[in-house]
Structure formats: C-alpha cells, structure tokens
C-alpha positions in Angstrom: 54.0 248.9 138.0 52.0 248.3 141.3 55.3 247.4 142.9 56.9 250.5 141.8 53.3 252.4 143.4 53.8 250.5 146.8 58.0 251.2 147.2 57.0 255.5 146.3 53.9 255.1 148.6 56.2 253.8 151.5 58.9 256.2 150.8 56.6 258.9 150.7 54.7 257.9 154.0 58.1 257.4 156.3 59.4 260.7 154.5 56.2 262.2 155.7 56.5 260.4 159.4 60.1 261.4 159.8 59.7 264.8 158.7 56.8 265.3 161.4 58.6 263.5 164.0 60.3 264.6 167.4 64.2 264.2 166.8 63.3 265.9 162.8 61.8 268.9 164.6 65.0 268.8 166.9 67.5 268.8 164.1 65.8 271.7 162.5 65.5 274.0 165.2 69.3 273.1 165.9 70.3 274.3 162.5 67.7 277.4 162.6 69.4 278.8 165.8 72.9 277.9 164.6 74.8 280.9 164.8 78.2 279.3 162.9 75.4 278.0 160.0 73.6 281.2 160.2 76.2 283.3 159.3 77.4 281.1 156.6 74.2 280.4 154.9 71.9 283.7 155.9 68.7 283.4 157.2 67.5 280.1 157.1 64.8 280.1 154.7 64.4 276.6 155.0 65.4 272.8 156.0 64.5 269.6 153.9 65.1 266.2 155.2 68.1 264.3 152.9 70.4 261.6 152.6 71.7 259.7 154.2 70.2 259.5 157.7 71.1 256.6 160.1 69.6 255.1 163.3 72.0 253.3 165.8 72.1 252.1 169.3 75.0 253.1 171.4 75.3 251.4 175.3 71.9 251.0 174.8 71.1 255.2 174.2 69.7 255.5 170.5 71.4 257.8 168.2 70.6 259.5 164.9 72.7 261.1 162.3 70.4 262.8 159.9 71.1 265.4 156.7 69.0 268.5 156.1 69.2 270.5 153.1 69.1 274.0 154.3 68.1 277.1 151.6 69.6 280.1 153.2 69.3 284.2 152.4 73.0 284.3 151.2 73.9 280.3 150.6 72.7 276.8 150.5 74.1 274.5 152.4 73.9 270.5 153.5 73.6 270.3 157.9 74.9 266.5 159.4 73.0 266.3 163.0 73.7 263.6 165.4 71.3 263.7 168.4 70.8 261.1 171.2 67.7 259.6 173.2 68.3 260.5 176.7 65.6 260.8 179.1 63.1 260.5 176.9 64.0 264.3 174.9 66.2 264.4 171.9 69.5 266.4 172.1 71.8 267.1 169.8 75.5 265.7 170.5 77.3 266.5 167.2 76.9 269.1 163.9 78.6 270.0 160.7 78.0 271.4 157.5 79.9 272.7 154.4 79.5 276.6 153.3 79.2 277.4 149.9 83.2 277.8 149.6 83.6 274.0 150.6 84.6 274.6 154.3 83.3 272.8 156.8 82.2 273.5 160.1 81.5 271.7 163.5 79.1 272.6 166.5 
C-alpha cells in the first residue's frame, strides 16, 4: 500500500512539474493561438497534459514530443507538439491533431 502511495505521489509531483514548466507553457500557447486547431475545435477552453510525451536528444539539441488534451467551444480534440531546445528558448518544430471527424491536421 505505501508503495502504491509513493508511485501516485511521484506521478503526481512530475505531473505537477511538467505542467508548470517552460516547454508545457510553450505547447499550450502553440495550440491556444493555432488558427488550423482553432477552427476545428472552437475556442480553446482548455489544454491538459496526456500521453504519451517523450524526451530525446537530437545532434545534441533536446527535443520533446508531448500530447495535450484540448476542450474546445465546438470539439475536443488530442494536440501532438514537438518543440526543440535552441538557444536556451523552446520552439515548436512540429504539430498535429485529429478533429472530431478523425482528420488530421499538421502545423
């Protein structure tokens, strides 16, 4: 039981961390000024951090690919955001997401 305490404690702490971070705050405000995602979902009423997310290195730049939930006026829909480490500010390299008709779309 303690065990199970510790692993939702430590989930709940890096959700909590990653939610507050930087390249979180980045996605978000990607997906809130999307025009191609705001026309598909509505206002953006909101964005929740989801799986999967990943974190890799490429030529030494770090990269990470991260889902948001986001609760729209008209739709619901998931966001995929890669961003990138350069320079010591987070920008975003890559973006999809699905509509509520199962198309997908790319920024």
């Amino acid at each position: 039981m303690l065990l199970f305490i510790a692993i939702a404690a430590a989930l709940y702490i890096g959700y909590h961390y990653l939610t507050e971070s930087e390249v979180y705050r980045t996605a978000e405000a990607f997906v809130r000024q999307n025009p191609e995602i705001r026309s598909a979902v509505g206002e953006v009423r909101e964005c929740r951090l989801w799986f999967p997310f990943k974190i890799d290195f490429d030529n030494d730049a770090l990269l990470v690919e991260l889902t948001l939930l986001v609760e729209g006026a008209k739709a619901d829909t998931k966001a995929h955001v890669t961003l990138k480490r350069e320079e010591g500010k987070w920008q975003t390299v890559a973006a999809s997401y699905v509509d509520g008709k199962g198309l997908s779309g790319r920024s």
